[in-house]
N, C-alpha and C positions, 0 to 999 in steps of 0.2 A: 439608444442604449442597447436595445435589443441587438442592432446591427452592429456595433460595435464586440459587442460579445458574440457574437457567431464568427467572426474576422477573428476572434482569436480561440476558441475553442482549439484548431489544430495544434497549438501552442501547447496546448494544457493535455490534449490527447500525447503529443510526444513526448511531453513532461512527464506524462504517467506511465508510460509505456519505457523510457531511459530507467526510470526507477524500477519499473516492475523486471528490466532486464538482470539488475543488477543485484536482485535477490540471490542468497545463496537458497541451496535446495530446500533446507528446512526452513527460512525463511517463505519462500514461496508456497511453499505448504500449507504453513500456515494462514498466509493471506488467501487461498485458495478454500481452505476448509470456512474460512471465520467471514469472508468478504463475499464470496461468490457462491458459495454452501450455503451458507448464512446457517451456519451449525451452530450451538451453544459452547459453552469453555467446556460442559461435561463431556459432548460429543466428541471434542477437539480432542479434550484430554484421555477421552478411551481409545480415540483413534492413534495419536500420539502415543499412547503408553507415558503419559503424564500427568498432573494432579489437575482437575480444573482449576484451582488458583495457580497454577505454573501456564496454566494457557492465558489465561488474563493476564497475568502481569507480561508475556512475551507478545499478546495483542499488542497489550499499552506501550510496549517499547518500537513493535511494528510501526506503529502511530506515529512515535514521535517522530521514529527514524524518517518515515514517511514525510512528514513536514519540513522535517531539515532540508533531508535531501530533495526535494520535489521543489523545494523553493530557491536554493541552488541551482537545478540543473532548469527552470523555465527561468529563473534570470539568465542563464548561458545561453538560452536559445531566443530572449527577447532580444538580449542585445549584442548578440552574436553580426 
């Protein structure tokens, strides 16, 4: 099992990196500030100049988007 999932790790690394290309700037921002920051919505939202409940709820949209598309573009590249 273990081996099997190391074999495709590069899969899931392109898959995130396809998506993380195709952030627009304030998109990317925000996964930057909220994901790799690991900052709060207050933080977010001071650094934004936006409400922390407008950072949370563009998180949660982050997210979904993130799942849509991330499961999209690793099926294009399992079975490419």
């Amino acid at each position: 099992m273990i081996t099997e999932l190391s074999r495709s790790m590069p899969i899931y690394r392109q898959a995130n990196q396809k998506f993380i290309s195709q952030l627009s700037e304030e998109e990317y921002a925000l996964y930057e500030l909220k994901y790799i920051k690991k900052l709060s919505n207050q933080e977010i939202g001071e650094i934004l100049g936006i409400k922390p409940n407008t950072a949370a709820v563009r998180c949660r949209r982050l997210i979904d988007k993130f799942k849509k598309d991330f499961l999209f573009v690793l099926s294009l590249l399992v079975f490419r």
